[in-house]
N, CA, C and O atoms as a Maestro MAE file, in Angstrom:
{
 s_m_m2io_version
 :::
 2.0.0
}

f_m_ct {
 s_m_title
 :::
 protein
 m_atom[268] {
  # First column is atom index #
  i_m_mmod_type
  r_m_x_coord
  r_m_y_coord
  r_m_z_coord
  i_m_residue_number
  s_m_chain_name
  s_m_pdb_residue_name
  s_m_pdb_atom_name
  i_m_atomic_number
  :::
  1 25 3.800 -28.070 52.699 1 A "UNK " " N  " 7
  2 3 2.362 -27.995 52.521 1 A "UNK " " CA " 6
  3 2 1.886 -29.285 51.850 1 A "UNK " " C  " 6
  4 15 2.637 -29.875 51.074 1 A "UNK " " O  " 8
  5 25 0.631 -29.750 52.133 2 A "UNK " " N  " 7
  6 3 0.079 -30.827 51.880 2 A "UNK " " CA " 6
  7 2 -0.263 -30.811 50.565 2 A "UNK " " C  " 6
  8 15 -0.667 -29.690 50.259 2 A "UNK " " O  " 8
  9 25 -0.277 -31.863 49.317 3 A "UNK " " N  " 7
  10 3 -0.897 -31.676 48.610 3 A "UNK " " CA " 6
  11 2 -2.155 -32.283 48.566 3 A "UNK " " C  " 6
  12 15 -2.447 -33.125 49.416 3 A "UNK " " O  " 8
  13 25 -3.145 -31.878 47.449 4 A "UNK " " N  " 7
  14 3 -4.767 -32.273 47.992 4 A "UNK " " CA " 6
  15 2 -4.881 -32.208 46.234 4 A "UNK " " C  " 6
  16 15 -4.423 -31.332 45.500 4 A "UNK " " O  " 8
  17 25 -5.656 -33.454 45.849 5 A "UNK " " N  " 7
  18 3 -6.471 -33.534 44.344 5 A "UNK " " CA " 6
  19 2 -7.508 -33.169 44.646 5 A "UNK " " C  " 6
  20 15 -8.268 -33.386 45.590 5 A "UNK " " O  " 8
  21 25 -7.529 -32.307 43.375 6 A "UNK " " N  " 7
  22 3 -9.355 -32.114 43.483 6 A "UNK " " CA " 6
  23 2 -10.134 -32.422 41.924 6 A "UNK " " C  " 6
  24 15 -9.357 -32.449 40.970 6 A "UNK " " O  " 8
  25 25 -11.107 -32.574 41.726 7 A "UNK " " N  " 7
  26 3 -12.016 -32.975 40.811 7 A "UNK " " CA " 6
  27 2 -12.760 -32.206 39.732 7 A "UNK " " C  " 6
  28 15 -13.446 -31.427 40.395 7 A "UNK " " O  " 8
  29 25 -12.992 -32.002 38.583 8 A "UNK " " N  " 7
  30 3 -14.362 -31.046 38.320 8 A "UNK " " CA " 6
  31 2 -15.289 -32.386 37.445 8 A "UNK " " C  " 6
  32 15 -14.902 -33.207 36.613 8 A "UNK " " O  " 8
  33 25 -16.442 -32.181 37.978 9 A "UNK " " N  " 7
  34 3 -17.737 -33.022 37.545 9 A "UNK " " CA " 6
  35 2 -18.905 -32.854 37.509 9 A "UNK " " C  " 6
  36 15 -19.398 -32.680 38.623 9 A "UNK " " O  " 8
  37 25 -19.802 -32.821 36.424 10 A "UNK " " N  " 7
  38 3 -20.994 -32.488 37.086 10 A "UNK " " CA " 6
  39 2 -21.893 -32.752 38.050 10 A "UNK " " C  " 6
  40 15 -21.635 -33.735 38.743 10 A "UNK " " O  " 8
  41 25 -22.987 -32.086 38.319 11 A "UNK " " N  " 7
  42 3 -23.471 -32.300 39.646 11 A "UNK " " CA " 6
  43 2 -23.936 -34.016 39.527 11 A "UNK " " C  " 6
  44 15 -23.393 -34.991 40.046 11 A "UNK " " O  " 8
  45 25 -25.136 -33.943 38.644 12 A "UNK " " N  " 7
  46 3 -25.383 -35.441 37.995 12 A "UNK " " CA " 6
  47 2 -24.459 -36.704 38.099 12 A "UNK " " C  " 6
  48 15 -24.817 -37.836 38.425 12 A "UNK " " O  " 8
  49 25 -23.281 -36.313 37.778 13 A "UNK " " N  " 7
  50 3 -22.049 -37.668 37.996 13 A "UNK " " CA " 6
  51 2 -21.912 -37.581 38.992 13 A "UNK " " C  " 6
  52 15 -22.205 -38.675 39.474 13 A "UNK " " O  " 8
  53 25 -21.467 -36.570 40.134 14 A "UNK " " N  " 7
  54 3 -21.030 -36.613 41.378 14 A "UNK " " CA " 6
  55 2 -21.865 -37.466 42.132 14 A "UNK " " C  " 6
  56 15 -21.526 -38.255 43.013 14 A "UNK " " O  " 8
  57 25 -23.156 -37.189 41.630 15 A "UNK " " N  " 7
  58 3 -24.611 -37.773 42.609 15 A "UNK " " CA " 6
  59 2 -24.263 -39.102 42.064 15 A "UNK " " C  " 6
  60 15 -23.701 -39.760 42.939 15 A "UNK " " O  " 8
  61 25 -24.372 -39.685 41.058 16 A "UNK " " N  " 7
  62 3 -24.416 -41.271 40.808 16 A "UNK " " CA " 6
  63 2 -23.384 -41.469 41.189 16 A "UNK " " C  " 6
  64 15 -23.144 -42.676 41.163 16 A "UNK " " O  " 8
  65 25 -22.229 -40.621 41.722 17 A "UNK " " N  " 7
  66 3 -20.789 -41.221 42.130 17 A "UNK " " CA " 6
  67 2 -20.900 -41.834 43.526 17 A "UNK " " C  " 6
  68 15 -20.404 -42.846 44.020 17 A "UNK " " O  " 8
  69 25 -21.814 -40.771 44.055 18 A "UNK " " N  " 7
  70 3 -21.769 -40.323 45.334 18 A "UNK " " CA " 6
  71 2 -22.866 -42.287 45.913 18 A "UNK " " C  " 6
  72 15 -22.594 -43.183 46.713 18 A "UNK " " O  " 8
  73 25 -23.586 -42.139 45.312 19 A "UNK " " N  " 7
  74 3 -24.992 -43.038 45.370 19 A "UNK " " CA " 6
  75 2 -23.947 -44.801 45.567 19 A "UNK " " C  " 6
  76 15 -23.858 -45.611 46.489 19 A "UNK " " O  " 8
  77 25 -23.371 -44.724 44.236 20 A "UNK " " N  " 7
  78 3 -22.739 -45.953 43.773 20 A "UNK " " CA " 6
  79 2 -21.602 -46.421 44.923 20 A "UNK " " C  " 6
  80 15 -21.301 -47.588 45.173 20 A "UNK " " O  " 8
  81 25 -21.143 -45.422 45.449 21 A "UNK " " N  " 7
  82 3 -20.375 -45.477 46.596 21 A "UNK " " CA " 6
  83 2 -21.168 -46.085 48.006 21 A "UNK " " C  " 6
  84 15 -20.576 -46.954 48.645 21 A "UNK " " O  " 8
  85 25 -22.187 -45.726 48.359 22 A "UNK " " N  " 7
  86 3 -23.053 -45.238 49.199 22 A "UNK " " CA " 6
  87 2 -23.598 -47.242 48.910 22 A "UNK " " C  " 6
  88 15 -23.581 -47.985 49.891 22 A "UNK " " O  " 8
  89 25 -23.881 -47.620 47.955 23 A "UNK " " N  " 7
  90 3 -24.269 -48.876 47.930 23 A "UNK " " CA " 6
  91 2 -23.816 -50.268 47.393 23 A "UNK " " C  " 6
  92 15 -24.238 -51.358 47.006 23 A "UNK " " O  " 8
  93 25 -22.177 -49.209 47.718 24 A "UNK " " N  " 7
  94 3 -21.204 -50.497 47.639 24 A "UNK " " CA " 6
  95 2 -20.564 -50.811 45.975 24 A "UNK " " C  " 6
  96 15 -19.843 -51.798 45.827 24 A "UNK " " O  " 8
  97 25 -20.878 -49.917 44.784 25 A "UNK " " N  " 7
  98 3 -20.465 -50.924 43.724 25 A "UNK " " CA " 6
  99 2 -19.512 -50.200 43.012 25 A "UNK " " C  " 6
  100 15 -19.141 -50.484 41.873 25 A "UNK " " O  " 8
  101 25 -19.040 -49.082 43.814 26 A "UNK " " N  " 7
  102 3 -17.725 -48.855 43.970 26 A "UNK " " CA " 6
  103 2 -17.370 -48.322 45.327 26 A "UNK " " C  " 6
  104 15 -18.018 -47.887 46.279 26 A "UNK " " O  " 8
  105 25 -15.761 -48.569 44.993 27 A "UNK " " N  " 7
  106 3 -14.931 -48.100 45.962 27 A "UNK " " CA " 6
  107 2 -14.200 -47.240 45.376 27 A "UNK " " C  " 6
  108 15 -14.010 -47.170 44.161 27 A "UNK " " O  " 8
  109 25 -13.593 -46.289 46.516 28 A "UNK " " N  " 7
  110 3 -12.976 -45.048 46.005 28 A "UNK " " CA " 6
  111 2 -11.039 -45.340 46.199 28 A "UNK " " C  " 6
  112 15 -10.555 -46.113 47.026 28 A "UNK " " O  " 8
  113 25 -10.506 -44.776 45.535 29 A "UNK " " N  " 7
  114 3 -9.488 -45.210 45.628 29 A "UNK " " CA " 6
  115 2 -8.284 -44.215 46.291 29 A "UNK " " C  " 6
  116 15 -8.355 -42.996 46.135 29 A "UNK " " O  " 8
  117 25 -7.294 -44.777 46.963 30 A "UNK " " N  " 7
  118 3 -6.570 -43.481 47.766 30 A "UNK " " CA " 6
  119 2 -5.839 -42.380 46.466 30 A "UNK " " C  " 6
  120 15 -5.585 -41.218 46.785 30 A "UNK " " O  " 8
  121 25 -5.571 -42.829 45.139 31 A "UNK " " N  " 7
  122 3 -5.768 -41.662 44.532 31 A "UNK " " CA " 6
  123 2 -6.570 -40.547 43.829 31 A "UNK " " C  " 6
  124 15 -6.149 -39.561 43.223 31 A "UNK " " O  " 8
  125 25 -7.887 -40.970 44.075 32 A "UNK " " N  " 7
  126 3 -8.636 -40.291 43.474 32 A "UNK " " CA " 6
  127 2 -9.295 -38.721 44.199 32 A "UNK " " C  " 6
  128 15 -9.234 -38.609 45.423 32 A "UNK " " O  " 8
  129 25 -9.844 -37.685 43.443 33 A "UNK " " N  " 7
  130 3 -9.688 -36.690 44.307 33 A "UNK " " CA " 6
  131 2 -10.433 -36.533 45.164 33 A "UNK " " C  " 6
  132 15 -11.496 -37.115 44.949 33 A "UNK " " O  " 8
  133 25 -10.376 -35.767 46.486 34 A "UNK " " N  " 7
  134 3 -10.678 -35.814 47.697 34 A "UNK " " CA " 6
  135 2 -12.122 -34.746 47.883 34 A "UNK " " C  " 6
  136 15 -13.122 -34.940 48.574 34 A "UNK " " O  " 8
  137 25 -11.785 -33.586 46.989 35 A "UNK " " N  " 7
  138 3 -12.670 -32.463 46.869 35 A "UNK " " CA " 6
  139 2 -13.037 -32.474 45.488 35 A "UNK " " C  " 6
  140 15 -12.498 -33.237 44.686 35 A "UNK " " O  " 8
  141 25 -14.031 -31.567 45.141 36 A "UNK " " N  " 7
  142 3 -14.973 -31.945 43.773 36 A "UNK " " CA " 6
  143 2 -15.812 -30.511 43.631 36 A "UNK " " C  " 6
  144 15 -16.541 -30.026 44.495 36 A "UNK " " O  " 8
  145 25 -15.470 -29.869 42.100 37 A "UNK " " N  " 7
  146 3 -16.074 -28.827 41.929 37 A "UNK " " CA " 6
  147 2 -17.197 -29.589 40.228 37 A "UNK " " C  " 6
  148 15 -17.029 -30.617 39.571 37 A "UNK " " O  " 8
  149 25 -18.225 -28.482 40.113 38 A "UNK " " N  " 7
  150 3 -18.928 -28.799 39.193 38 A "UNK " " CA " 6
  151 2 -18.594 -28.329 38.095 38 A "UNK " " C  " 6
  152 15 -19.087 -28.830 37.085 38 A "UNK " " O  " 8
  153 25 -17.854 -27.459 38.007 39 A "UNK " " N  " 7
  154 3 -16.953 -26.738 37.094 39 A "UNK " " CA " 6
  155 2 -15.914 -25.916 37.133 39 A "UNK " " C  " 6
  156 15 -15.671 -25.347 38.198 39 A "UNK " " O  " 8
  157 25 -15.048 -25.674 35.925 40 A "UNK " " N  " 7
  158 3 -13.903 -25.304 36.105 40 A "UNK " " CA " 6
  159 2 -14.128 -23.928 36.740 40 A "UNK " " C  " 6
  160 15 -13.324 -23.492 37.564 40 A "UNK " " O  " 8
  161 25 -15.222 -23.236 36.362 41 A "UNK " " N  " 7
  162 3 -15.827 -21.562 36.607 41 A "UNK " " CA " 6
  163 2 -15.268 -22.207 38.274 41 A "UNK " " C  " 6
  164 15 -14.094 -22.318 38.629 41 A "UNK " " O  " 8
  165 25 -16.455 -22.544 39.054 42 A "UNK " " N  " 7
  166 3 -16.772 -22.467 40.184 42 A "UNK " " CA " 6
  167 2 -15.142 -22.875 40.812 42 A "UNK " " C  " 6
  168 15 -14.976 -22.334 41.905 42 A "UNK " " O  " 8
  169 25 -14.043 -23.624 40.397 43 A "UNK " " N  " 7
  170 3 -12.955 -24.542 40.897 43 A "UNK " " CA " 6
  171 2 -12.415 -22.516 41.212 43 A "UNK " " C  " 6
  172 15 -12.374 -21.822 42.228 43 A "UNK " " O  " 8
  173 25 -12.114 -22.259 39.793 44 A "UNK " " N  " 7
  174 3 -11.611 -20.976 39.760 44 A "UNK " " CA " 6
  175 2 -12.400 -20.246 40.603 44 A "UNK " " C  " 6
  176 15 -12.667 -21.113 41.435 44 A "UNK " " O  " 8
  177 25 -12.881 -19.394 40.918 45 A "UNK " " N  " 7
  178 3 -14.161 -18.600 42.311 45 A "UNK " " CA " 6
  179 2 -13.198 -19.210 43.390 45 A "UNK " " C  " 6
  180 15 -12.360 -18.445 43.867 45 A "UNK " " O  " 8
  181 25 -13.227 -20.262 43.737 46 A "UNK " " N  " 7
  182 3 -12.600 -20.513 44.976 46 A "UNK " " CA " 6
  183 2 -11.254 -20.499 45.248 46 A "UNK " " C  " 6
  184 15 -10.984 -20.114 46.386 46 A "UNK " " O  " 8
  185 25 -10.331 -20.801 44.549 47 A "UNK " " N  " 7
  186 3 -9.042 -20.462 44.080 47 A "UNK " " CA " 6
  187 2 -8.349 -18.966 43.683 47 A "UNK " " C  " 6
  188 15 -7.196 -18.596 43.464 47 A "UNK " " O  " 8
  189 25 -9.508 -18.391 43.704 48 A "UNK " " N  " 7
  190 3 -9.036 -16.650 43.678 48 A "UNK " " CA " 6
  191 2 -7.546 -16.389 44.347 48 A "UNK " " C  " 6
  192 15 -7.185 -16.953 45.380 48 A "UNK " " O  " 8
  193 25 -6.883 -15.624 43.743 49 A "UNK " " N  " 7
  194 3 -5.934 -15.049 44.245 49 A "UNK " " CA " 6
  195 2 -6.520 -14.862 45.856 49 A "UNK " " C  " 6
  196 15 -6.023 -15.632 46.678 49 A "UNK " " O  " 8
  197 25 -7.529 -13.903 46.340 50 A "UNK " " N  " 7
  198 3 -7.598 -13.443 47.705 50 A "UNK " " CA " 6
  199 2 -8.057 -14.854 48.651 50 A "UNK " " C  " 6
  200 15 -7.733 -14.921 49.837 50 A "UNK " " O  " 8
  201 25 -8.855 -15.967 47.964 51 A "UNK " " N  " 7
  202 3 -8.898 -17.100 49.107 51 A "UNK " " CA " 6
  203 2 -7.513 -17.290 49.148 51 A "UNK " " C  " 6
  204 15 -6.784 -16.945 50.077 51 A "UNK " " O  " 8
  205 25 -7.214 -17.777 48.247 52 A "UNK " " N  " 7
  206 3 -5.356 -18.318 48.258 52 A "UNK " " CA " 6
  207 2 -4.558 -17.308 49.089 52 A "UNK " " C  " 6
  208 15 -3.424 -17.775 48.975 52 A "UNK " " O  " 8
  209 25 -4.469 -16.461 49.682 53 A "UNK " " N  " 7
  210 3 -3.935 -15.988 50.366 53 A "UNK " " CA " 6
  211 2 -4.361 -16.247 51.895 53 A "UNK " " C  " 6
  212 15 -3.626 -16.507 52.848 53 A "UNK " " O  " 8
  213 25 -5.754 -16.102 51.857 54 A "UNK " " N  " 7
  214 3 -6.717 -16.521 53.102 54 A "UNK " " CA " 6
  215 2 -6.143 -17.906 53.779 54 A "UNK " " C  " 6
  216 15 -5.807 -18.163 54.936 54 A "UNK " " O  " 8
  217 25 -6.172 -18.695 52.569 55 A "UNK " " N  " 7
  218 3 -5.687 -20.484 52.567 55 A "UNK " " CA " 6
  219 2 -4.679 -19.873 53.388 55 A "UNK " " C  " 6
  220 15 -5.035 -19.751 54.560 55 A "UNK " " O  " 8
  221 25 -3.285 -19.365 53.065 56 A "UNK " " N  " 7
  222 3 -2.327 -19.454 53.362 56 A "UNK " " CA " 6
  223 2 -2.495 -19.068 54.715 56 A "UNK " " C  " 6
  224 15 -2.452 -19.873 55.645 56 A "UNK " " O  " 8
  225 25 -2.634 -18.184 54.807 57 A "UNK " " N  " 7
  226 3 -2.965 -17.045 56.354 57 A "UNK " " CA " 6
  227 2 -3.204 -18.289 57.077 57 A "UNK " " C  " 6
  228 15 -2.356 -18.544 57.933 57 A "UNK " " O  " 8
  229 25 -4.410 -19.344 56.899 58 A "UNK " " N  " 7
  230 3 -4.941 -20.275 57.839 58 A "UNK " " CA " 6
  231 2 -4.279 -21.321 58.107 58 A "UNK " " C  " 6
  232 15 -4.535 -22.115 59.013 58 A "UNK " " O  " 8
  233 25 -3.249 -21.389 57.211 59 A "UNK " " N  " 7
  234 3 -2.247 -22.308 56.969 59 A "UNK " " CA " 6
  235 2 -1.251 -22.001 58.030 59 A "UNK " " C  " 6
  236 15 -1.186 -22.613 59.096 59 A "UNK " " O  " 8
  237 25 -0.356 -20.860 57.618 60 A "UNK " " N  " 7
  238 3 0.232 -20.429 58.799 60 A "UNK " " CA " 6
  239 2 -0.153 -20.205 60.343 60 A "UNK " " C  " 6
  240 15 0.458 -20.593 61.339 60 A "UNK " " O  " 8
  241 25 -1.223 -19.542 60.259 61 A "UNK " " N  " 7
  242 3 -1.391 -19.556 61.698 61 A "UNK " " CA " 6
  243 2 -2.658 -20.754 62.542 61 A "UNK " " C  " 6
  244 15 -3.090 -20.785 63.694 61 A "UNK " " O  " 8
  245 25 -2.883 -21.472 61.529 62 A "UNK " " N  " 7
  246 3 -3.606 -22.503 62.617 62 A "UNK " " CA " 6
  247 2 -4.344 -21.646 63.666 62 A "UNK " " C  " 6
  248 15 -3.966 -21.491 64.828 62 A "UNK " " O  " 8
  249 25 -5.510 -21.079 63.074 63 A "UNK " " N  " 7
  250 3 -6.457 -20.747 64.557 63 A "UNK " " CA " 6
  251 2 -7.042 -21.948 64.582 63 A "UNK " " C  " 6
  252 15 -7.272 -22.935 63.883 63 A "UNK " " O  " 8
  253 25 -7.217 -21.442 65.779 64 A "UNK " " N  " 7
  254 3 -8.628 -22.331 66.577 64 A "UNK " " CA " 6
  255 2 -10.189 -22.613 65.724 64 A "UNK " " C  " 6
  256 15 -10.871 -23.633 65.625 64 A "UNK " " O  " 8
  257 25 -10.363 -21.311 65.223 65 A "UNK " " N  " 7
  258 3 -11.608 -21.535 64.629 65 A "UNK " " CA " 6
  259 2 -11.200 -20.319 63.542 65 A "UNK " " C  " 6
  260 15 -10.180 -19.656 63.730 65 A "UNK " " O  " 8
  261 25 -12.090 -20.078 62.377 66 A "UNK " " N  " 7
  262 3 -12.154 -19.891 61.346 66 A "UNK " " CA " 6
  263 2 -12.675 -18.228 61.201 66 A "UNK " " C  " 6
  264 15 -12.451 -17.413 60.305 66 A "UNK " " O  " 8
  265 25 -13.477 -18.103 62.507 67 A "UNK " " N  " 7
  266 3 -14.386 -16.962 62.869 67 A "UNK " " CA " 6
  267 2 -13.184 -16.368 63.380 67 A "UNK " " C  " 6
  268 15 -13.220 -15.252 63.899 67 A "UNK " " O  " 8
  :::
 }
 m_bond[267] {
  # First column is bond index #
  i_m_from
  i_m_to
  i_m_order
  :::
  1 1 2 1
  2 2 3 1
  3 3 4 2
  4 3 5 1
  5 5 6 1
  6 6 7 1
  7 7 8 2
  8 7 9 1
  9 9 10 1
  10 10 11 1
  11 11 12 2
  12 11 13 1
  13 13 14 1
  14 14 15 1
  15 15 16 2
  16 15 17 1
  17 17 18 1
  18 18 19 1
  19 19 20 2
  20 19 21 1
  21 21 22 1
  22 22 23 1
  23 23 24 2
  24 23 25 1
  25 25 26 1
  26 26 27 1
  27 27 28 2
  28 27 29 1
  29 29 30 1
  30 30 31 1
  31 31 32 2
  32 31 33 1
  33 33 34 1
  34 34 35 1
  35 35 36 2
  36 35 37 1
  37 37 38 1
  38 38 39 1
  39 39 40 2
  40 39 41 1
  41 41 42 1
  42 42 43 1
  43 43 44 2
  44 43 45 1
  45 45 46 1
  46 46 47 1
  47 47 48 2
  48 47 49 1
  49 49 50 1
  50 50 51 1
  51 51 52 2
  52 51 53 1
  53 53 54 1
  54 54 55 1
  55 55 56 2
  56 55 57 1
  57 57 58 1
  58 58 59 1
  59 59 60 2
  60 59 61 1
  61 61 62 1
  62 62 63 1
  63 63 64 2
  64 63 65 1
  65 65 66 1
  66 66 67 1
  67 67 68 2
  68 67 69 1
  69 69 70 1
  70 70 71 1
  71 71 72 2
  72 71 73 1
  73 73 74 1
  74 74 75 1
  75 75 76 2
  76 75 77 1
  77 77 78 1
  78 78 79 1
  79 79 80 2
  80 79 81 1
  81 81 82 1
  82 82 83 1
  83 83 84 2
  84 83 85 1
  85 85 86 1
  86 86 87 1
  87 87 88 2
  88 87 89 1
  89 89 90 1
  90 90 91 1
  91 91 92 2
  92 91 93 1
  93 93 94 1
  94 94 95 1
  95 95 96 2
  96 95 97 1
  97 97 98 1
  98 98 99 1
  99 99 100 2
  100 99 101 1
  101 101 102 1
  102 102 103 1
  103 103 104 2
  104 103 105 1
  105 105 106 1
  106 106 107 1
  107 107 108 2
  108 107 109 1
  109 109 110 1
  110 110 111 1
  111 111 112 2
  112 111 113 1
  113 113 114 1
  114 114 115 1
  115 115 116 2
  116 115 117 1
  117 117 118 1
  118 118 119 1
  119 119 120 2
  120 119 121 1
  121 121 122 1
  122 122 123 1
  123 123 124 2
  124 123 125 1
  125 125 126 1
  126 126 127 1
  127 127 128 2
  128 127 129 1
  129 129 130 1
  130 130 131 1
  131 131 132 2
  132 131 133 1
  133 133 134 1
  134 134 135 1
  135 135 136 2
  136 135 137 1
  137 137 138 1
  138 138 139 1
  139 139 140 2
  140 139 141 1
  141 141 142 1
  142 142 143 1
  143 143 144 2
  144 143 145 1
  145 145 146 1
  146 146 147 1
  147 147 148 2
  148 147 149 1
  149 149 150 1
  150 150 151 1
  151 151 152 2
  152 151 153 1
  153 153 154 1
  154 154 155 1
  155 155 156 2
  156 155 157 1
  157 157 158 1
  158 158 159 1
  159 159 160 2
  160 159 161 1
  161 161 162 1
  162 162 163 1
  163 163 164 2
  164 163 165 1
  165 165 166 1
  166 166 167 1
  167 167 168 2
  168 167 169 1
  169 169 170 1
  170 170 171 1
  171 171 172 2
  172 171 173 1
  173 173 174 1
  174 174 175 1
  175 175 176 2
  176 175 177 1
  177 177 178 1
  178 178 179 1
  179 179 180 2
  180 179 181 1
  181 181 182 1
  182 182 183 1
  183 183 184 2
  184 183 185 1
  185 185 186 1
  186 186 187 1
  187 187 188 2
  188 187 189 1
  189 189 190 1
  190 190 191 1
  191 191 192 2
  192 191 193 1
  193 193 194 1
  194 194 195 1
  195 195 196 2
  196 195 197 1
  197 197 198 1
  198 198 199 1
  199 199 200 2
  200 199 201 1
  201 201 202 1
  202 202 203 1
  203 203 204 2
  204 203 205 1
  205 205 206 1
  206 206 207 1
  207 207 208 2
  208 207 209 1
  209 209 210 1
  210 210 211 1
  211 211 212 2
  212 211 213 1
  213 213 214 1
  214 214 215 1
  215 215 216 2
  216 215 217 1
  217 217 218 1
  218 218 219 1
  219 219 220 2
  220 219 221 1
  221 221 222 1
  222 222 223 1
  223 223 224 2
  224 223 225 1
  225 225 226 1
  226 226 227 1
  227 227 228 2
  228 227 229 1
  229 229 230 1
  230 230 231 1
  231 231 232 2
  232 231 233 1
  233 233 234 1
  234 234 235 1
  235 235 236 2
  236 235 237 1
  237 237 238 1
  238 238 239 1
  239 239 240 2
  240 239 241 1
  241 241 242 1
  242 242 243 1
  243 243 244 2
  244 243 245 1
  245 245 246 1
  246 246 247 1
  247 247 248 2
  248 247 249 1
  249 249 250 1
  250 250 251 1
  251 251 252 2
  252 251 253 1
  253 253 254 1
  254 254 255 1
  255 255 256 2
  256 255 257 1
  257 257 258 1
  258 258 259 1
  259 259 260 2
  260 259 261 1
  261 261 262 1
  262 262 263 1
  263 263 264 2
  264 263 265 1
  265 265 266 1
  266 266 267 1
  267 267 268 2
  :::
 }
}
């Protein structure tokens, strides 16, 4: 399984992250994380035991679509 970094930041930084990127006066770097939550609450919500199983399920079987 792949590994994947992910981020927590607020919305505010993400946006000037997002902006500063967007007009060149930074660059992002191949280690930095790929996905980005606004908080640890929300990181956790998605990471639930039952997505994490979901993850897996989609993992293993590679559908076609998601539906």
């Amino acid at each position: 399984m792949e590994t994947v970094k992910v981020g927590v930041m607020s919305y505010d930084n993400y946006k000037a992250r997002v902006q500063d990127i967007a007009a060149g006066r930074r660059k992002v770097t191949p280690d930095e994380p790929k996905i980005w939550f606004n908080s640890i609450e929300s990181l956790s919500q998605v990471l639930s035991t039952r997505n994490l199983e979901l993850l897996k399920l989609i993992a293993l079987g590679k559908p076609e679509s998601i539906k």
